[in-house]
C-alpha positions as CSV (number, residue, x, y, z in Angstrom):
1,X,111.1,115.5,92.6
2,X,108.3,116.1,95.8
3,X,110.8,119.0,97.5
4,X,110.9,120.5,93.9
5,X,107.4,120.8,93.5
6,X,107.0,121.6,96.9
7,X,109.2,124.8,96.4
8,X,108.0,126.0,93.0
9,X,104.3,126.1,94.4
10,X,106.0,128.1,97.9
11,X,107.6,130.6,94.7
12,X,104.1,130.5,93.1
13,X,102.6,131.5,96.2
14,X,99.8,128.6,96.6
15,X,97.8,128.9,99.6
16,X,99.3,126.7,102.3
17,X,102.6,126.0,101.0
18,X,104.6,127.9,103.4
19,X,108.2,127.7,104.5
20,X,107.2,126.0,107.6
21,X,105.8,123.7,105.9
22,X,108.3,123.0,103.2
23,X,110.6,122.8,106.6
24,X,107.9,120.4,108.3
25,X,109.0,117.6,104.8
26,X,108.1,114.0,105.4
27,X,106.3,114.5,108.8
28,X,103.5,113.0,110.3
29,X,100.5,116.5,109.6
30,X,102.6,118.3,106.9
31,X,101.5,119.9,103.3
32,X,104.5,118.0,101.8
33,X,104.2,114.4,102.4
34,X,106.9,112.2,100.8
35,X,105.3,111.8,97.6
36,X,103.4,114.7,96.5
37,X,99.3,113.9,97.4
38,X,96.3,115.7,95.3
39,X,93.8,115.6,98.1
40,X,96.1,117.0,100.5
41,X,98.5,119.6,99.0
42,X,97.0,122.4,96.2
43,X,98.6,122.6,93.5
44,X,99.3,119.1,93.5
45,X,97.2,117.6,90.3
46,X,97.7,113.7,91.0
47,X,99.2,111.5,93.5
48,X,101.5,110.2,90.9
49,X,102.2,107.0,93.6
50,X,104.3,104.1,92.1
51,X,106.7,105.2,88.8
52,X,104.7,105.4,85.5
53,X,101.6,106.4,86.9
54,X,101.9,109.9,86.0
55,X,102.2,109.0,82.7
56,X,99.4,107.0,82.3
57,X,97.3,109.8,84.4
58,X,99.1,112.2,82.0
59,X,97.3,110.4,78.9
60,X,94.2,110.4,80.6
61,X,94.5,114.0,80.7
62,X,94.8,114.5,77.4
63,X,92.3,112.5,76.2
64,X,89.6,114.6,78.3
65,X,91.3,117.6,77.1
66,X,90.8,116.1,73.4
67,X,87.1,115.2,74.0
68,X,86.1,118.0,75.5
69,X,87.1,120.3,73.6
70,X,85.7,118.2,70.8
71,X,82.5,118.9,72.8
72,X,82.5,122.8,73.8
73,X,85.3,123.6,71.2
74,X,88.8,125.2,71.9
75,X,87.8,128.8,73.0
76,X,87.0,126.9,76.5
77,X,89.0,123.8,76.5
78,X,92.7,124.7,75.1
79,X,95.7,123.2,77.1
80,X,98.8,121.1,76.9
81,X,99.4,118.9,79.4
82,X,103.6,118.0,80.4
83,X,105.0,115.4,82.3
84,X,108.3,115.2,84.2
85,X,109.3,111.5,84.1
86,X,112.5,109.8,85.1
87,X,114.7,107.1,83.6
88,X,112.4,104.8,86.3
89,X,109.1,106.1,85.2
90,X,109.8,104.9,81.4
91,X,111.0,101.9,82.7
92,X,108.1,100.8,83.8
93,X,105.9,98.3,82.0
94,X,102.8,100.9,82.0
95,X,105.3,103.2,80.1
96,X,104.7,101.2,77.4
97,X,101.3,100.9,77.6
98,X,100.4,104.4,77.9
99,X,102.8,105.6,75.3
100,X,101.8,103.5,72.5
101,X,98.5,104.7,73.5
102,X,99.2,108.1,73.6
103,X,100.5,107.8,70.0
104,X,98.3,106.0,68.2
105,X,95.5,108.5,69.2
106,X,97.9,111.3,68.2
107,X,97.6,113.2,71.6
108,X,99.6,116.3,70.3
109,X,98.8,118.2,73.6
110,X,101.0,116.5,75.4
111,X,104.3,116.6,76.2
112,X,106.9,114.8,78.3
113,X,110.1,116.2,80.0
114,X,112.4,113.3,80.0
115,X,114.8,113.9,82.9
116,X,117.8,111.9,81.4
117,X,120.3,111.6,83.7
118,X,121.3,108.2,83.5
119,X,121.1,107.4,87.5
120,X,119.3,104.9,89.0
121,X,118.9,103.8,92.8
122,X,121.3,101.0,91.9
123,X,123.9,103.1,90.1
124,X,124.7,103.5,86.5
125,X,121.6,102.8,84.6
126,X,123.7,101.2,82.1
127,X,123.3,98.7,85.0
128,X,119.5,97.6,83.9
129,X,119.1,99.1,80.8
130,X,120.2,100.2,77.5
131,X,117.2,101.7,75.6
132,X,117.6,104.4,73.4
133,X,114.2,106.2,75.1
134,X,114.1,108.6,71.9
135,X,113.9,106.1,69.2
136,X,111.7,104.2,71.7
137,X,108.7,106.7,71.6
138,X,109.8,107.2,67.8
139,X,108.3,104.3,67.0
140,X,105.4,104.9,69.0
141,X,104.1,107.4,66.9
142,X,105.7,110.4,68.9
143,X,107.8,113.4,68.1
144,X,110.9,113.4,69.9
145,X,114.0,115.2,70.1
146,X,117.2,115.9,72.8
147,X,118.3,118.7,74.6
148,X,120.9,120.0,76.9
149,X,118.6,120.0,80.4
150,X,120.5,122.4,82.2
151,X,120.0,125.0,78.9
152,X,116.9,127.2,79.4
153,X,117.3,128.8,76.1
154,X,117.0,125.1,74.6
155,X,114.5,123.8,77.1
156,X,112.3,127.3,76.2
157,X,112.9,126.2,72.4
158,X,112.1,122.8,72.1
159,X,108.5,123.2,74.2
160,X,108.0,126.0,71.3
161,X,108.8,123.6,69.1
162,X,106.4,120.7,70.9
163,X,102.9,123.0,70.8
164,X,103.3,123.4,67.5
165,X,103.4,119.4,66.8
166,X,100.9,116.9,65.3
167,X,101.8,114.7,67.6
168,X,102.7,113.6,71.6
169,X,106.4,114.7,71.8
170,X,109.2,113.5,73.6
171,X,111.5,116.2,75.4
172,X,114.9,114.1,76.4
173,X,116.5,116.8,78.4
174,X,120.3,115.6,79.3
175,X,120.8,116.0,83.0
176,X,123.3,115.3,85.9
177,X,121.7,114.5,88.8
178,X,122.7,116.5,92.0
179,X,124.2,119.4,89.7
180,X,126.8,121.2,91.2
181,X,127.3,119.2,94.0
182,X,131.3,118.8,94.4
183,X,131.5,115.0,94.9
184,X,128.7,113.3,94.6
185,X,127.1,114.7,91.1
186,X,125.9,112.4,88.7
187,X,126.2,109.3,91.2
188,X,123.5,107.4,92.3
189,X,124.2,108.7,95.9
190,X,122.2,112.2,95.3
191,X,119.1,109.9,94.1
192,X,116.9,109.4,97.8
193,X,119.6,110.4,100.7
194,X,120.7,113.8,102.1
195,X,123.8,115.4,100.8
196,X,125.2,116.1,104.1
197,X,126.8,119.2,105.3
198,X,129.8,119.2,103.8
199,X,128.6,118.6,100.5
200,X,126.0,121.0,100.2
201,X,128.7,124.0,102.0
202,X,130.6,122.7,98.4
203,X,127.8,123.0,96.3
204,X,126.5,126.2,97.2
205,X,130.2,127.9,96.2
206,X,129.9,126.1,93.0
207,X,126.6,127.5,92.2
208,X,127.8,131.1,93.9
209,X,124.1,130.6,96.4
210,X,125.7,132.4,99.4
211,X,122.0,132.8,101.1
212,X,121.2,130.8,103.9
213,X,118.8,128.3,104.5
214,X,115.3,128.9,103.2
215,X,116.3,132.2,102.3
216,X,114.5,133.6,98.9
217,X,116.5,136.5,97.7
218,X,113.7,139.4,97.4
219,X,114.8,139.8,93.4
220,X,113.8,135.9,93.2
221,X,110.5,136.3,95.1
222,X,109.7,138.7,93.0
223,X,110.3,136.9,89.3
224,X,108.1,133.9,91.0
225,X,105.1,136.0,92.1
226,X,105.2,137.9,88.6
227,X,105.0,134.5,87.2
228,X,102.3,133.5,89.0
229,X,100.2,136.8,88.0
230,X,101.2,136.0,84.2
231,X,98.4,134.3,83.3
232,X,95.5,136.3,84.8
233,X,94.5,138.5,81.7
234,X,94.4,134.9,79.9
235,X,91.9,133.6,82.5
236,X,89.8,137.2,82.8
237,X,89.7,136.6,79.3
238,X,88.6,132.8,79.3
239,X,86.2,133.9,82.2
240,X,84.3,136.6,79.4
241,X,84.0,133.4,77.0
242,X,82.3,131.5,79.4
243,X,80.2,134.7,80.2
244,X,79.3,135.1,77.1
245,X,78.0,131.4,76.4
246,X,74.4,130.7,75.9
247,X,73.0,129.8,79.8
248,X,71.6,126.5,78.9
249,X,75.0,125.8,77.6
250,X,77.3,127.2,79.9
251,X,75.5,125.5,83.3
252,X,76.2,122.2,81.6
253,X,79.4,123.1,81.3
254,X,79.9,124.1,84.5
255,X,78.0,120.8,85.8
256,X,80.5,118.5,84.1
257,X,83.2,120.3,85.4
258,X,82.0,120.3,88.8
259,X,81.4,116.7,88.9
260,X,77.2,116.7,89.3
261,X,75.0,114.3,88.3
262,X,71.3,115.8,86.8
263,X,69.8,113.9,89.8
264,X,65.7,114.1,88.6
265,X,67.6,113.0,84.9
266,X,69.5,110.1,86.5
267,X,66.4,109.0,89.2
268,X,63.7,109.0,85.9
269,X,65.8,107.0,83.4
270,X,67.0,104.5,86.4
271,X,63.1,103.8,87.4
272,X,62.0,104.3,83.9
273,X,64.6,100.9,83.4
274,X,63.5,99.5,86.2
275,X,59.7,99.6,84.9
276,X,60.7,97.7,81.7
277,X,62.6,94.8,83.2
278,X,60.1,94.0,85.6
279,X,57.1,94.1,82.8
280,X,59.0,91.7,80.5
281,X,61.3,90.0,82.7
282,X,64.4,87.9,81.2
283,X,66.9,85.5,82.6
284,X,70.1,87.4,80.5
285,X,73.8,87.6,82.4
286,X,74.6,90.9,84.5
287,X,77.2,91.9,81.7
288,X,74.5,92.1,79.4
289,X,71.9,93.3,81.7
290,X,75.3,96.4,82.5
291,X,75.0,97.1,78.8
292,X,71.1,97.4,78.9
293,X,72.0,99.5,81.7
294,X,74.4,102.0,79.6
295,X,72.6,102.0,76.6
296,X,69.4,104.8,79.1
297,X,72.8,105.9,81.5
298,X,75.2,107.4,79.0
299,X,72.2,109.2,77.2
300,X,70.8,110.7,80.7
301,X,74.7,111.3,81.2
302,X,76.4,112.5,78.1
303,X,79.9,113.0,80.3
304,X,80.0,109.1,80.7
305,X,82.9,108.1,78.8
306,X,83.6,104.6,78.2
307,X,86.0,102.0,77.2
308,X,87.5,98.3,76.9
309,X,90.7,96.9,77.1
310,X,90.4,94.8,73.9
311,X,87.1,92.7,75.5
312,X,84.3,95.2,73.9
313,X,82.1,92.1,73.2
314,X,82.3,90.8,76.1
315,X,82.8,93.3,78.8
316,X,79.4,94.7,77.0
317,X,80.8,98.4,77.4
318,X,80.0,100.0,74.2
319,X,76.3,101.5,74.7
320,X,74.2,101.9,71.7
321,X,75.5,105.2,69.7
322,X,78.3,105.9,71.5
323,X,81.2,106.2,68.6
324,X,85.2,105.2,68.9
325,X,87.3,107.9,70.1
326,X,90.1,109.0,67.9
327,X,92.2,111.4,66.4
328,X,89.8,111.9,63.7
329,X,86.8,111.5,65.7
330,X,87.7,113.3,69.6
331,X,84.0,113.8,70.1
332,X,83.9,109.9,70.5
333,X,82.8,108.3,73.8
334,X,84.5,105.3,73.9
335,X,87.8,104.4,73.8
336,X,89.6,100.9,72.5
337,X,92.3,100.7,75.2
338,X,93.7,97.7,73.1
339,X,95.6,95.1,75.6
340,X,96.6,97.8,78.1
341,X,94.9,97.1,81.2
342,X,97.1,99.0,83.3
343,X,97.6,102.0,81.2
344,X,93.9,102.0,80.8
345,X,92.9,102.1,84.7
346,X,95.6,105.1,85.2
347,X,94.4,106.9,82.1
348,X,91.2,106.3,84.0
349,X,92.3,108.1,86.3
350,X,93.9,110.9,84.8
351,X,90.7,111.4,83.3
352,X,88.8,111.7,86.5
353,X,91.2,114.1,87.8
354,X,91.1,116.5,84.2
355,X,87.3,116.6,85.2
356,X,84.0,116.9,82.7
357,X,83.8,113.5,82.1
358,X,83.1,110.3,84.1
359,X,85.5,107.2,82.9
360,X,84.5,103.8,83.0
361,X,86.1,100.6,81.4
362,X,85.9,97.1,80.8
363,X,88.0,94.1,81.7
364,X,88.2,90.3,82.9
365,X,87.8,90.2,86.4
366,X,90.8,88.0,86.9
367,X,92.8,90.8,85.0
368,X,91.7,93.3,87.8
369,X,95.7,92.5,88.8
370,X,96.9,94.3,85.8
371,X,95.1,97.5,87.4
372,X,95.8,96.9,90.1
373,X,98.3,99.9,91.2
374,X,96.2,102.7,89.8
375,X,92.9,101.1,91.1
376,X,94.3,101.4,94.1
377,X,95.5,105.3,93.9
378,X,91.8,106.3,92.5
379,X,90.9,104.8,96.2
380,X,93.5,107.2,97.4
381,X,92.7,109.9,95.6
382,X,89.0,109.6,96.0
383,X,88.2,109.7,91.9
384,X,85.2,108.3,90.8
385,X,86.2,105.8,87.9
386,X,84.2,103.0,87.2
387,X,85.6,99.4,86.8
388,X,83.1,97.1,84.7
389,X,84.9,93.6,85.7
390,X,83.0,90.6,83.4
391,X,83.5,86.6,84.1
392,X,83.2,87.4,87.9
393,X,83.7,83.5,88.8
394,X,83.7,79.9,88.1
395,X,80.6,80.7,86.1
396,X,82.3,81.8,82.8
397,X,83.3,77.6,82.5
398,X,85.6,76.8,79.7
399,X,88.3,79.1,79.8
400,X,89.3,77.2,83.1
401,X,91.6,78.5,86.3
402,X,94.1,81.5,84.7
403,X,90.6,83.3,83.9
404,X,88.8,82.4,86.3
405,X,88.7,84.8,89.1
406,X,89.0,83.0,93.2
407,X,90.5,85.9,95.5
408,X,90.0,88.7,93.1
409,X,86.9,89.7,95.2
410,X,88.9,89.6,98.6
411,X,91.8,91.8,96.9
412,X,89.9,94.4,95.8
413,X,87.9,94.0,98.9
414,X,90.8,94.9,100.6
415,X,91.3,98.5,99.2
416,X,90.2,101.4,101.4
417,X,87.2,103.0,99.8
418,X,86.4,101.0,96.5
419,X,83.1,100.1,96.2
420,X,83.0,96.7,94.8
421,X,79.6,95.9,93.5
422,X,78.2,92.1,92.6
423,X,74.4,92.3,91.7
424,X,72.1,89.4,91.3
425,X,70.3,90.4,88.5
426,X,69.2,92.9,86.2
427,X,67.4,95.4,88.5
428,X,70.2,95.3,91.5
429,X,73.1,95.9,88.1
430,X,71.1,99.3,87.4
431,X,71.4,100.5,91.0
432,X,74.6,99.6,91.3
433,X,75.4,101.0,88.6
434,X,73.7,104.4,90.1
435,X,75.2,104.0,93.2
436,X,78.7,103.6,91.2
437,X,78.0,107.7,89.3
438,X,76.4,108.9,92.8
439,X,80.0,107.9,94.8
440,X,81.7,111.4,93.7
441,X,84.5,110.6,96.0
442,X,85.4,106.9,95.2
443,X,86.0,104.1,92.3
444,X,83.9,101.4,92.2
445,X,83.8,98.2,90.2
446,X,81.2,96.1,89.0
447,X,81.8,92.4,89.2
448,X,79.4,90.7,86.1
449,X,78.4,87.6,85.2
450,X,79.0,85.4,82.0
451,X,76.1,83.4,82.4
452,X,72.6,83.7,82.4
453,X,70.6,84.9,85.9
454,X,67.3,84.6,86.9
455,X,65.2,88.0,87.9
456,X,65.5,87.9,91.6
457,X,63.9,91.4,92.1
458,X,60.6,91.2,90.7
459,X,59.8,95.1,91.8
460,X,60.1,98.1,90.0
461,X,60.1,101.1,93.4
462,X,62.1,104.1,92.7
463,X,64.2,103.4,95.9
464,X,67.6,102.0,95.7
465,X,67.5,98.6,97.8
466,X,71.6,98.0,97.2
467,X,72.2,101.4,98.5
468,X,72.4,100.0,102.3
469,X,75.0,97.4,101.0
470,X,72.4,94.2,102.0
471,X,68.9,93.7,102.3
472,X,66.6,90.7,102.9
473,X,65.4,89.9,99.6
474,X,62.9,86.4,101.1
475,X,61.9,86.8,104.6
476,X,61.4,83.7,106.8
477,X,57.9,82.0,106.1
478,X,56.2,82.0,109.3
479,X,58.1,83.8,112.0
480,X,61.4,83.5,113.0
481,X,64.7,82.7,110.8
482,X,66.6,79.7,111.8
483,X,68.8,80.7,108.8
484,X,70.0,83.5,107.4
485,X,71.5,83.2,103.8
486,X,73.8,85.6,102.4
487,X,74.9,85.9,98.9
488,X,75.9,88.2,96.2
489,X,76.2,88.0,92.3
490,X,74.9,84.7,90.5
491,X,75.0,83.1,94.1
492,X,71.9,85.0,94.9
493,X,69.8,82.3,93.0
494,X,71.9,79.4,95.0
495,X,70.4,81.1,97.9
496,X,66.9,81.5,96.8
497,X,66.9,77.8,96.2
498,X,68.5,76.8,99.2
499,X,65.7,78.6,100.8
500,X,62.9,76.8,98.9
501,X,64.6,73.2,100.1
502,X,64.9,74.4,103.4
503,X,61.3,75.2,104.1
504,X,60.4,71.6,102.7
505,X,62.2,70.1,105.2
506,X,60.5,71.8,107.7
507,X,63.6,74.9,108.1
508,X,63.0,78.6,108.4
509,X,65.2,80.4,106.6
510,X,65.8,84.4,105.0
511,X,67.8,85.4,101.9
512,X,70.1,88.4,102.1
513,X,71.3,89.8,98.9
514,X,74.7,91.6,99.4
515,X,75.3,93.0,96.4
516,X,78.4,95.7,98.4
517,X,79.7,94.5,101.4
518,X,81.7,97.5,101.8
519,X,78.8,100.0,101.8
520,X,76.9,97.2,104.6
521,X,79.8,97.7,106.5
522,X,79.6,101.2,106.9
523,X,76.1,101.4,108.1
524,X,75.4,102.2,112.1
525,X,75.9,99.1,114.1
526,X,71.9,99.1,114.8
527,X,71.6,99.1,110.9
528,X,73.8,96.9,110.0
529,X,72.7,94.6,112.9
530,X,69.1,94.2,112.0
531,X,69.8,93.6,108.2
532,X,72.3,91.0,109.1
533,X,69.7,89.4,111.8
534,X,69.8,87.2,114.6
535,X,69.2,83.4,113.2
536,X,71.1,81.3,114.7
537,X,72.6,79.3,111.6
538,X,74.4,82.1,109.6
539,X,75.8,81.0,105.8
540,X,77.4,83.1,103.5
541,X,77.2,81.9,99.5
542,X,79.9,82.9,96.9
543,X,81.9,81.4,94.3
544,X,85.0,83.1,95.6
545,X,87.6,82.6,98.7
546,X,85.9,83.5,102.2
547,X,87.9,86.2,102.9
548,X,85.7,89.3,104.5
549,X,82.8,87.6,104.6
550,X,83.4,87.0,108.4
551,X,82.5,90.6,109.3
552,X,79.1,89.7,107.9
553,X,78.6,86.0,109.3
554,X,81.3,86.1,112.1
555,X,83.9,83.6,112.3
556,X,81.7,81.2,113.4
557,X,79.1,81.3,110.5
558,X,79.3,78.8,107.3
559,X,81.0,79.5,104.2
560,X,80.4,78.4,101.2
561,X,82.3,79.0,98.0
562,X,85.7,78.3,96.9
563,X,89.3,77.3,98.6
564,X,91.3,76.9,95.3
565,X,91.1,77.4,92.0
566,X,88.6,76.3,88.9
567,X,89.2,74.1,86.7
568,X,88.4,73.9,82.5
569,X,84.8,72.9,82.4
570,X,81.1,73.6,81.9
571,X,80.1,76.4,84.1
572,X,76.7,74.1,85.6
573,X,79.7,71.3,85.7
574,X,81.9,73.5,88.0
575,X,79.6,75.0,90.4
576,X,78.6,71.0,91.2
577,X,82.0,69.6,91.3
578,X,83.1,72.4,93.8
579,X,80.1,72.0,96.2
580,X,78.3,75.6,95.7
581,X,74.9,74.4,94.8
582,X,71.3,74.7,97.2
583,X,71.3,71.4,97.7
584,X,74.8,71.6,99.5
585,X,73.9,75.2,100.9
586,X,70.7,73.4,102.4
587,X,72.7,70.5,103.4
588,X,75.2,72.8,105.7
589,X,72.0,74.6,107.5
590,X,70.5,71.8,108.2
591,X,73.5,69.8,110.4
592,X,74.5,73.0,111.4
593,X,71.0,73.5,113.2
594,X,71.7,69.9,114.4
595,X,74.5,70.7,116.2
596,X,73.1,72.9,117.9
């Protein structure tokens, strides 16, 4: 599937996709990677990664498509968008999730080529499965029909047939893999290894190709490159209709496209929030203080679409006026996922990647492994989608350890570029949630709390304190820090306290909020230095496992937080039984500052 693609955008003529290139496959540099990469190949509209994420990125599509043109109506948003998916693709348990999706919102501009060839890697599919794919996406609401693959004519017809429908359609198009190839067509031997010499000298007589290597007959060329210059009237003429909009209009089009944020829009309803919290301040959990949050963010930013995966109520994702998107209603802004986690954080993704709107969703924290695949390609791909993660810890009590996220924050951690966000309170949830819209290039997710958190930040400056990762939110009384405190999320008030003991027993001590550790972390050394400090006693705070926290306290500092899982209990219960209270925090300075 990459080497295909590959050479139909060389036929197309796409800038950089040269035979040298195509000849340069799999190595270490090249415009053709082993898997086809968005960022680094044009032409290339997703890194479609492990099998079913196209798919689910393919749904996503659609549904921007739907919205906007729901928004700016069909004379500038009109398109279909097709899949090519193998017998392993719909395999997949996101197959299931995005299709049942995709057909209970009626996404009738989309259409997937089904390449059935009945090969897997193993051999025989009949081998793993037995699905009858066609009555499969039936029942999900789709149209669906079968074709002979290797018949243009039928192919030609049946797509005719799809943009006409009502309704997602299923293409099955009846293929044997490695056609023509004398010995080894429709094994499982053509499916990731090279055909060898002798069996592609026997293909090429069967399919009469007597050019050699990376030869394009000139006739062939020149079909491709005609191909390419097919559409061109259609976009000079979807170029006038964007002309001819109203200027007001068209620049916000053009903005939503591009990806911008109204910055003086954004920076006036963030401080304008900020003003309010601090003149009636509340103890209220960072869930609800994210949906405060929304309710000024998605009317400053009308591309802001949201969603939950079934956990609306509690993820706190639906902002005041925002409507469900359907098939009746497209113009809505947020979208019931249902129990489709996974199919939900590729859609994501799909959406970010169709452009002119900004995706965000809610789940459980501890169900951040259901997304995990295609959290981890928006990293890749550098798409700004927005994770709102609720019941961040121990803290959300009764629903015990299988809900209860412990090394969530360390996984997710672990991805190169996310931004994973934990705030204390109110104020540090609205800048990270403008920090989250301001990373164009990256996903983000926002770890919230069930329970109730005091106001930590009791200022209301147009500055964005989280955007340095850390920052000392109680200096040392009196001088010098014996102890510096770090802590993030609801830990933040363990850490305030702590301090308070502390300076009754006669201890120094600073509190360092650290609501990103990955954005401290890529601060200059000097930077990153003098926020972390130089007191001796060094303690991070957080109702998760320790892991990363060294590259803030060193592998010397103190930890404290958890080692195993929760348990089913009160949430004020739990945070006592497992030691992460001030009085244990204040407990670990002080005999650490003995020991010295």
């Amino acid at each position: 599937g990459s080497m295909l693609l590959y050479a139909l955008l060389h036929l197309l003529g796409y800038e950089g996709m040269t035979i040298d290139e195509i000849k340069r496959f799999r190595q270490f540099g090249s415009k053709t990677p082993g898997h086809p990469e968005n960022f680094h190949t044009a032409g290339v509209e997703t890194t479609t990664g492990p099998l079913g994420q196209g798919l689910g990125n393919a749904v996503g599509m659609a549904i921007a498509e739907t919205h906007l043109a729901a928004e700016f109506g069909r004379k500038l948003v009109d398109h279909h968008t097709y899949v090519l998916a193998s017998d392993g693709d719909l395999m997949e348990g996101i197959s299931h999730e995005a299709i049942s999706l995709a057909g209970h919102l009626r996404l009738n501009k989309l259409i997937v080529l089904f390449d059935d060839n009945g090969i897997s890697i193993d051999g025989p599919l009949t081998l793993a499965d037995s699905v009858d794919q066609v009555k499969r996406f039936e029942a999900a609401g789709w149209a669906a029909t079968r074709i002979d693959g290797h018949d243009p004519n039928a192919i030609a017809a049946a797509l005719a047939h799809a943009q006409q429908s009502d309704r997602p359609n299923l293409i099955a198009c009846r293929t044997t893999i490695g056609f023509g190839a004398p010995t080894k067509a429709g094994t499982e031997k053509v499916h990731g290894s090279a055909l060898g010499a002798d069996e592609v000298a026997g293909a090429r007589k069967v399919l009469n190709w007597p050019y050699a290597a990376f030869e394009i007959p000139p006739d062939v060329q020149k079909a491709w490159h005609e191909a390419a210059r097919r559409s061109q009237a259609a976009r000079a003429a979807w170029q006038q209709r964007l002309a001819a909009l109203p200027a007001e209009r068209r620049a916000e089009f053009e903005r939503r496209l591009r990806g911008d944020l109204p910055a003086a829009k954004l920076a006036e309803a963030v401080l304008s929030f900020k003003q309010k919290v601090v003149a009636a301040p509340k103890e209220i959990a960072t869930r609800s203080a994210s949906e405060q949050a929304l309710d000024v963010l998605t009317q400053a930013l009308p591309e802001m679409v949201g969603g939950s995966a079934d956990l609306t109520g509690s993820n706190n994702t639906r902002a005041k006026g925002m409507s469900a998107f359907s098939a009746a209603n497209p113009a809505g802004r947020f979208i019931h996922y249902g129990v489709r986690e996974h199919a939900m954080a590729s859609a994501m993704n799909g959406m970010a990647l169709h452009g002119g709107v900004i995706p965000y969703s809610g789940t459980f924290l501890a169900f951040s492994d259901y997304c995990r695949p295609a959290i981890r390609l928006a990293a890749l791909m550098h798409q700004r989608v927005i994770h709102v993660m609720t019941h961040d810890s121990i803290g959300l009590g009764e629903d015990g350890p299988t809900h209860q996220p412990v090394e969530h924050l360390a996984a997710l951690r672990a991805i190169p570029h996310l931004l994973v966000f934990r705030p204390c309170d109110t104020i540090e949830t609205m800048e990270c949630w403008e920090l989250a819209l301001q990373a164009h290039a990256r996903p983000s997710v926002l770890a919230l709390t069930r329970q109730n958190l005091p106001l930590q930040r009791k200022d209301a400056e147009a500055r964005n304190r989280c955007v340095s990762g850390a920052y000392e939110l109680l200096a040392a009384d009196g001088g010098q820090a014996q102890v510096s405190l770090f802590a993030s999320g609801s830990e933040v008030a363990i850490a305030a306290e702590a301090k308070r003991i502390l300076a009754t027993r006669g201890i120094s001590s600073r509190v360092v909020s650290v609501p990103c550790i990955e954005l401290l972390l890529e601060l200059p050394h000097h930077e990153r230095a003098a926020i972390i400090g130089t007191a001796p006693v060094k303690i991070a705070i957080e109702a998760a496992v320790r892991q990363a926290w060294d590259a803030v306290i060193g592998s010397d500092g103190l930890f404290v937080g958890m080692t195993d899982f929760g348990a089913s209990a009160p949430y004020k219960e739990l945070f006592t039984r497992f030691g992460i209270t001030p009085d244990k925090v204040a407990e670990a300075a002080q005999s650490a500052l003995a020991k010295r």
